[in-house]
N, C-alpha and C positions, 0 to 999 in steps of 0.2 A: 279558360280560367283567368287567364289575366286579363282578358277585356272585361270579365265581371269585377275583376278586382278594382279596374283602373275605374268602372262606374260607380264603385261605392264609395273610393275614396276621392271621386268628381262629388259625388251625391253628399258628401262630410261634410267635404271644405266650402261648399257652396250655403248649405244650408243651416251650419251650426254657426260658423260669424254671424250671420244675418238674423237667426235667434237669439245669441248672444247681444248681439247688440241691440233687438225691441226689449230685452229685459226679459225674456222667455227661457232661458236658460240651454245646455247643451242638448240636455234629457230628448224634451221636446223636438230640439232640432234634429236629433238623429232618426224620433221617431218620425215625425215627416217627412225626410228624406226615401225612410224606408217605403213610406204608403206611396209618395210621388215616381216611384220607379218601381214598384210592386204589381202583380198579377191585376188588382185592382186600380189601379193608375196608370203612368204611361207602360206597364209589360216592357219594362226595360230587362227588371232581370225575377226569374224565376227560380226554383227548385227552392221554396220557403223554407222545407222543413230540415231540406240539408242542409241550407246556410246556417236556421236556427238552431241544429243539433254542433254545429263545428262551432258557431260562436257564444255556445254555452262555458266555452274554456274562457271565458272574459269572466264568467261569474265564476267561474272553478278559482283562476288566477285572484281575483277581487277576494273572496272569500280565503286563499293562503296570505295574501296580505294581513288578511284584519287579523288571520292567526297569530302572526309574528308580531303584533301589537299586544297580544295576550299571553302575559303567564299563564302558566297551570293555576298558579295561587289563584288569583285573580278569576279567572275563570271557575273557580273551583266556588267563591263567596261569591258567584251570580247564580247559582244552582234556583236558588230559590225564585229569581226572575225568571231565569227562563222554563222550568216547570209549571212554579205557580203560575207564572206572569200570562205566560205563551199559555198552558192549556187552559186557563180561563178564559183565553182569546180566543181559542180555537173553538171551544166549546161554546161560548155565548155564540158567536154570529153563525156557526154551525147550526145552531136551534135556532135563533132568530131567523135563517135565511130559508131555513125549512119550513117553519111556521108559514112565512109568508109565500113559499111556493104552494106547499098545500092551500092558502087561500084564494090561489090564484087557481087554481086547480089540477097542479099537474101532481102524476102520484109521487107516495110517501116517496119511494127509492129514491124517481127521479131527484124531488126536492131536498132529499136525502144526501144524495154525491152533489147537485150542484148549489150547497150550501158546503160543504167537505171543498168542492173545490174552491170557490173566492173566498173561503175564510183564509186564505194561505194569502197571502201576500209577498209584494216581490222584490228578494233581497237586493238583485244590480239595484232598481231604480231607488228603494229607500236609503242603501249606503251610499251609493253615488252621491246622491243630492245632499244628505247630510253630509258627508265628506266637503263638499264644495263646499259648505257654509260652516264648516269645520262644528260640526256641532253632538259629529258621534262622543264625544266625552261627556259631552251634558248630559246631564239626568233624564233626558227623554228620550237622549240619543242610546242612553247603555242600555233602559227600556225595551225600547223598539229592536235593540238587536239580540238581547233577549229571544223577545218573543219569535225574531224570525230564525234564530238558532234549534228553537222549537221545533217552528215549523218543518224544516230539514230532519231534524231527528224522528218527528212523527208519520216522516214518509213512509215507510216500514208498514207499519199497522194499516195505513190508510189503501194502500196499492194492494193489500191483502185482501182489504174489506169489503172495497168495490168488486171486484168477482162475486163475490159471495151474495150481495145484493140484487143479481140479472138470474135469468132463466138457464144459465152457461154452467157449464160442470165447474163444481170447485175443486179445489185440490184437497186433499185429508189432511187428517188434522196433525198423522204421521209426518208426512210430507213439511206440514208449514213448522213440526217443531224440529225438523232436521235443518230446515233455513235457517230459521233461529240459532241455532248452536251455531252453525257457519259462519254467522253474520257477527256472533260473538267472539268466535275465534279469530276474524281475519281483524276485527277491533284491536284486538288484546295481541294480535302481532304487528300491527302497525305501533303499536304503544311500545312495543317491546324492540324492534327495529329500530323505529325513532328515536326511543332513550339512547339504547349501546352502540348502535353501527352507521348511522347516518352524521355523527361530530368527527367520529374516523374515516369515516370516507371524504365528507369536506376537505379534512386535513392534508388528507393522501393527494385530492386533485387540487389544493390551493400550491403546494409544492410546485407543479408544475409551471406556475407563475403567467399561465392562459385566461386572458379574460374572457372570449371566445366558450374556452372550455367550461369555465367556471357558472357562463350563463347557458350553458348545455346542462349542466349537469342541475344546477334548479331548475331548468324546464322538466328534466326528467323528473324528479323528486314531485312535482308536483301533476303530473301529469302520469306520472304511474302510482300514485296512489290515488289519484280519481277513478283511475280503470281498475285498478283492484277492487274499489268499491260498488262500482258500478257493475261488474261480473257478480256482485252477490245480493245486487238488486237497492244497494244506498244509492243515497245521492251522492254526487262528483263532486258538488261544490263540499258535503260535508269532509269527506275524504280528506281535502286539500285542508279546510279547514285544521282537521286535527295534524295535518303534518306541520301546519305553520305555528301551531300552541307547541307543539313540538319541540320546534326549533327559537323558540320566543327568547330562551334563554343563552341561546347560543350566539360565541361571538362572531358567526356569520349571518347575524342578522342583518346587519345592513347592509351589507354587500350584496344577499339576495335581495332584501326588497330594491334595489338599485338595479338589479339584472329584472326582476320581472315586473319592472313599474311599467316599462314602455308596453309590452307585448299586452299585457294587461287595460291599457289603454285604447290599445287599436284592438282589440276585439271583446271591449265592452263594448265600443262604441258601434260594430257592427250588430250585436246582438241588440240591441235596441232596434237600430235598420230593420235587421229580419222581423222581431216585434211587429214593426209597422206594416211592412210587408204584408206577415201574419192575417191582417184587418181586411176581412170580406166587405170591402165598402158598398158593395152589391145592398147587403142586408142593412146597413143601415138608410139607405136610398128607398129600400121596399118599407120599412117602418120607424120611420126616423122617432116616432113619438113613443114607441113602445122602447127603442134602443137607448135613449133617454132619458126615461122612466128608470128603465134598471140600473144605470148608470149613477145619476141621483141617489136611486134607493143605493146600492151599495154602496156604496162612497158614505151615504149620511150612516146607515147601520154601523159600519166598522165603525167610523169616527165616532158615535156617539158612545158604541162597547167601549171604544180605547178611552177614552177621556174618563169613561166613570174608572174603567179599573187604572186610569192613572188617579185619581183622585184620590181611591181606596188604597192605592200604594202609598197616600200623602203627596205628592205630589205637586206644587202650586197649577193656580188653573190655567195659565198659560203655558206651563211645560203639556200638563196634559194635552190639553189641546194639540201642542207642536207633535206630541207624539199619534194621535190621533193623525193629524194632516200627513205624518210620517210611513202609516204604514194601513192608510185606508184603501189601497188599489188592489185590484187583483192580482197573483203574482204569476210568476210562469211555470209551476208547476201545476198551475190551474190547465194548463192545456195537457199535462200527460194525464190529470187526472179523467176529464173529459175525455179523452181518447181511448183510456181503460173502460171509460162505462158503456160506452158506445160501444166496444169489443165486446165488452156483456151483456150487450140489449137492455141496458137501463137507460140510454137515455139518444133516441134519434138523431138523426143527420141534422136536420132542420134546427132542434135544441141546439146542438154542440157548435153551431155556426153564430148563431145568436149569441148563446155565453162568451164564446173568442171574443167576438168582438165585444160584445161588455168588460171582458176584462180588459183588453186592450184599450180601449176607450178611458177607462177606467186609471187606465197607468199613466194616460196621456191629459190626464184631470192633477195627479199630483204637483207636477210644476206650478199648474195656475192654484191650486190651495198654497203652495208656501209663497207663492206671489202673492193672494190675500192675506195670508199671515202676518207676512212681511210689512205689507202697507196699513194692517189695523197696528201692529206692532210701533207703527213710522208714527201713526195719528196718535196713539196714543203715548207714546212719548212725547209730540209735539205739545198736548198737554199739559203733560208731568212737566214740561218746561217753564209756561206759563204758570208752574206753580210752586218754582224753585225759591228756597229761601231767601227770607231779606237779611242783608250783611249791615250790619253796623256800621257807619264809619269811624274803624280802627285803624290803628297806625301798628299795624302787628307788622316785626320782622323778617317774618319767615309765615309762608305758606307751604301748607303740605296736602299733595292729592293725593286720594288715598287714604280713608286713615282705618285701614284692617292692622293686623297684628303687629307689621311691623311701621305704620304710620305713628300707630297710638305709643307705642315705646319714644318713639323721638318725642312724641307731644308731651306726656310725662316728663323727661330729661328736660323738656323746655320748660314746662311747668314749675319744676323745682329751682329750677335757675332765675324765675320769672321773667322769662322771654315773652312775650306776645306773640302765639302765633292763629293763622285762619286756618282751620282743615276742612276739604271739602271731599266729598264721595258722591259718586253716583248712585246708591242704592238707597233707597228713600227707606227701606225696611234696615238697613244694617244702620243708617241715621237715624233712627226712633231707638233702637235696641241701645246704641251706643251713648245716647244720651240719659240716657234714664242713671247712668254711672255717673253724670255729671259733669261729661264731656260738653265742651262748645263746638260744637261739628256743625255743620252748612252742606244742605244737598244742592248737589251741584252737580255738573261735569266739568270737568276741568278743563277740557278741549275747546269752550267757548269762549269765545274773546270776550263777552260782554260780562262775564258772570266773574274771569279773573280782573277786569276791570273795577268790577264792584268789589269783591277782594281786596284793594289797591293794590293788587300788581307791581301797579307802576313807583310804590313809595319803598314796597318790601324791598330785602337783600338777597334773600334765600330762597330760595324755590326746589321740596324737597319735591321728588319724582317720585311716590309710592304704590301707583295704582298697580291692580293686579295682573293684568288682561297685559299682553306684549302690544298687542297693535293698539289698544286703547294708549296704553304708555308715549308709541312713538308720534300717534297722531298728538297727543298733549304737547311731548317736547316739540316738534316741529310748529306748536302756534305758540309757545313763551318764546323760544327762540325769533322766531319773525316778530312777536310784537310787542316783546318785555326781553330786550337783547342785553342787559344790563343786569341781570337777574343771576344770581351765583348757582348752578344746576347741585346738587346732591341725586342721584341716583339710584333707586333699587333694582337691579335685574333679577328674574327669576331662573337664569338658567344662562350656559355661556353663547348661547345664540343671542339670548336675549342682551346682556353684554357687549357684544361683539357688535350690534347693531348702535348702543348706546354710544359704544366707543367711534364708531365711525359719522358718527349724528356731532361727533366734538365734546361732547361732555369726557369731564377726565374724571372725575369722581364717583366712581362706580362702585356700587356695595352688592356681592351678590350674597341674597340674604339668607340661604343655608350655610355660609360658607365660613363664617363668623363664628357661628353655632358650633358646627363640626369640629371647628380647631379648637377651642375651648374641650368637646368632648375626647378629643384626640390625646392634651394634653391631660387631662383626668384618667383614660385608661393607660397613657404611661405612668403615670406615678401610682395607679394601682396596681401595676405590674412591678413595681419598686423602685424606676427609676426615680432618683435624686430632683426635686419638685423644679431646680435650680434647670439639671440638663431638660427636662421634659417642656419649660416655656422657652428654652434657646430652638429646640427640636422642631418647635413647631411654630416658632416668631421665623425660623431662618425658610422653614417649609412654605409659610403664607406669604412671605415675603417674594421668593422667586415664584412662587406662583402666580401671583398676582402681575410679573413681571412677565411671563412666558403668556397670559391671557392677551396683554397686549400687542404682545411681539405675533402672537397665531393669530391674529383676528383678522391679520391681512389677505392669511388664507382661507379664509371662513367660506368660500364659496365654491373653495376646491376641497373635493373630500381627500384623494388622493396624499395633495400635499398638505390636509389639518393632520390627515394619520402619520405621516411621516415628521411632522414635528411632534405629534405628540409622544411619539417612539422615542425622538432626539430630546425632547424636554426628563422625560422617563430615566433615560441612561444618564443625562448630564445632571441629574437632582441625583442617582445611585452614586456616581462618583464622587458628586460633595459631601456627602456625608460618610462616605468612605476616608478620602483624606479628614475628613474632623475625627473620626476614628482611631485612624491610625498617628494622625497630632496628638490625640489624648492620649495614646499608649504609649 
């Protein structure tokens, strides 16, 4: 056990820097790693199906993450993507991939399960990837997970269905509705557990003041509710899933994703391995041209289902697309689904060796789509460059990047004052809509020295910082700062990370832009509460005030969680105590 271990995490560190750095990504590299020491490679290390059924807790673990990312609320207003979204997907490339077996000639059944299995797609590798490119919050990223929440929940029916389709006794129909009930009830206790007993048990073991303990006791939470699921025939990863919506609201959320971020890691990253492993390289050697074929064909069928029903969702045609490129591989519940049919005489040894590796293949095709994505994406902005507006030469004061909701306020106030200012945005569509109001707005990016050049930068005083995007922001400040160092910074952050990075970049003028808003409505619900209109702007002039003071004092902690919570505790008590004594002064 520990010389296989010590080989695949030899087989890690070798092969995913070395991916990483041709621009191939980790994905990739794990899964070659896994083919290069697999049964079909050097037979370094074997037993594929036990490695892949142990490092399926990487997608168990991954999947309680993305839980704790998610309310219930939240979850609750995706209903409609992931039912609609998901069984439209299931169901087109299910009939497309049928259609085209039966053309090819194999029977209905056959064509039947192995259309049922690569219409499912594979959750590690599409959140993985989106994750890296931080793009699960985008619109094609909420899509895509969606539809692969679907797919998990459609497990049920479809593990039913394949028996039923071979020559093998089925089960009655007594029998599948007493599963049924089961499978509802162990739901509706996990729901019911999760709400009342599991914030009281955290409680019970955070006392004990054991870090150790603390990541003991979320490995259990999440690993005993896979296997409860799994005993009544769900999926493991769904299991985990609902216990992390669960807990989405709880304030040990962060704590646990900080306990299973790491373990989470190293056994995704082995479950990819096995993956590769998985790949009969045998069969693609005996027909490389037919393995090929399907590969192609599958990959183009999903992408082009996914892209239209992203379109039909409205969708712009580059999201569609990314969501297409996002979730066109086969997934890996495509292999238990082929292992069921093959149990049932629907579908030969010979068949189910070929599909593995299509799907496998298949998964090992994703990185190089968002690699092309990526670079038609690169080309074609390089364009939209080339076709960036011409600026006047003005002698405007102030420059503001950015000009969404809260650029376009400043520009207004400037306006009325008659200030001169330039505004620039990177969205060529939010720049046509904005101007039609009678805005002077300039597409642009900000982040280019030539484009704040033409600007005059170099004559302005002010330079506001509006953009929305954190990293777009910090790459802008770090080129005015290097090459317009004379330039007065104003700031918008979007959140106190966002902040906190501003404030250590040297800007001292930092606006974070809910925050403005909220004290104003702070002050309006005291004085609807009756407070005298005089105490309620003291109340909350003295509350913004040390606020704004305690942002910069913590920002030095910003990179230790330990010690932001422990100020934020100390900030907490010393803001209750001042207004305690103003209290008791007033009485």
């Amino acid at each position: 056990m520990l010389t296989q271990s010590a080989l695949f995490l030899a087989a890690a560190v070798v092969a995913v820097p070395l991916f990483k750095r041709l621009g191939l990504g980790s994905v990739l590299g794990y899964l070659a790693a896994g083919a290069v020491i697999g049964p079909s490679g050097m037979k370094l290390a074997g037993e594929v199906e036990q490695t892949l059924h142990f490092a399926e807790l990487g997608v168990v673990l991954l999947l309680f993450l993305i839980g704790l990312e998610l309310q219930p609320s939240r979850l609750w207003k995706m209903r409609a993507i992931v039912f609609g979204l998901g069984g439209a997907q299931v169901a087109l490339t299910t009939g497309v991939i049928t259609l085209l077996g039966r053309a090819l000639g194999a029977p209905w059944t056959a064509a039947l399960v192995a259309g049922i299995g690569v219409s499912m797609s594979s959750t590690a590798f599409a959140t993985q990837i989106l994750g890296e490119k931080n793009e699960l919050g985008a619109p094609h990223g909420r899509a895509a997970f969606g539809i692969l929440l679907f797919q998990d929940l459609v497990a049920i029916p479809v593990l039913a269905l394949v028996p039923l389709l071979g020559p093998a006794p089925a089960t009655s129909s007594g029998s599948s509705l007493k599963h049924a009930l089961v499978v509802v009830a162990v739901i509706a206790g996990l729901v019911i557990a999760g709400r009342y007993l599991l914030r009281p048990a955290f409680r019970f073991i955070a006392q004990a003041h054991s870090h150790e303990l603390s990541t003991a006791s979320a490995l259990l939470v999440v690993l005993g509710t896979a296997l409860i699921m799994a005993q009544v025939g769900l999926s493991m990863a769904l299991g985990a899933f609902i216990a992390g919506v669960l807990l989405a609201d709880s304030e040990y959320r962060h704590e646990l994703e900080a306990n299973i971020e790491p373990f989470k890691g190293l056994l995704l990253g082995l479950f990819f391995m096995a993956v590769g492993m998985s790949a009969n390289l045998g069969v693609v050697l005996e027909r490389p041209i037919v393995v090929i074929a399907l590969v192609i064909g599958l990959v183009a069928v999903k992408l082009g289902v996914l892209f239209a029903l992203g379109r039909a969702l409205k969708l712009p045609s580059r999201s569609a697309a990314s969501l297409g490129v996002s979730i066109s591989q086969g997934g890996e519940f495509a292999f238990v689904i082929f292992g069921v049919g093959k149990g049932a005489l629907v579908l030969d040894t010979k068949t189910v060796e070929l599909l593995v590796v299509v799907v496998t293949l298949s998964m090992a095709v994703t990185p190089l789509l968002f690699m092309a994505r990526d670079a038609i994406t690169r080309r074609l902005a390089a364009q939209d460059r080339r076709s960036f507006d011409q600026i006047p030469d003005e002698n405007s004061r102030v420059i503001i990047a950015g000009f969404g909701r809260f650029g376009q306020i400043i520009g207004r106030v400037l306006r009325l004052k008659r200030i001169a200012f330039t505004a620039l945005d990177a969205s060529a569509t939010h720049v046509d809509f904005v101007r039609r109001f009678g805005n002077k707005i300039y597409y642009g990016d900000a982040s280019r020295v030539d484009l704040l050049r033409a600007a005059r930068a170099d004559r302005a005083e002010v330079f506001v910082l509006a953009v929305d995007d954190m990293d777009a922001s910090m790459r802008t400040l770090r080129v005015v700062q290097e090459h317009f160092p004379h330039l007065k910074i104003v700031a918008r952050a979007r959140n106190r990370q966002h902040a906190y990075a501003l404030l250590d970049a040297g800007v001292s003028t930092v606006i974070r832009e809910n925050f403005a808003g909220s004290l104003e409505a702070s002050r309006l619900t005291l004085e609807e509460l009756g407070l005298p209109a005089s105490d309620a702007r003291e109340t909350v002039r003295k509350f913004g005030d040390y606020d704004e003071i305690m942002v910069r004092k913590a920002y030095v902690h910003r990179n230790d969680e330990k010690a932001l919570v422990e100020s934020a505790k100390q900030y907490a008590a010393e803001l209750e105590r001042l207004f305690e004594q103003d209290a008791q002064g007033g009485a």
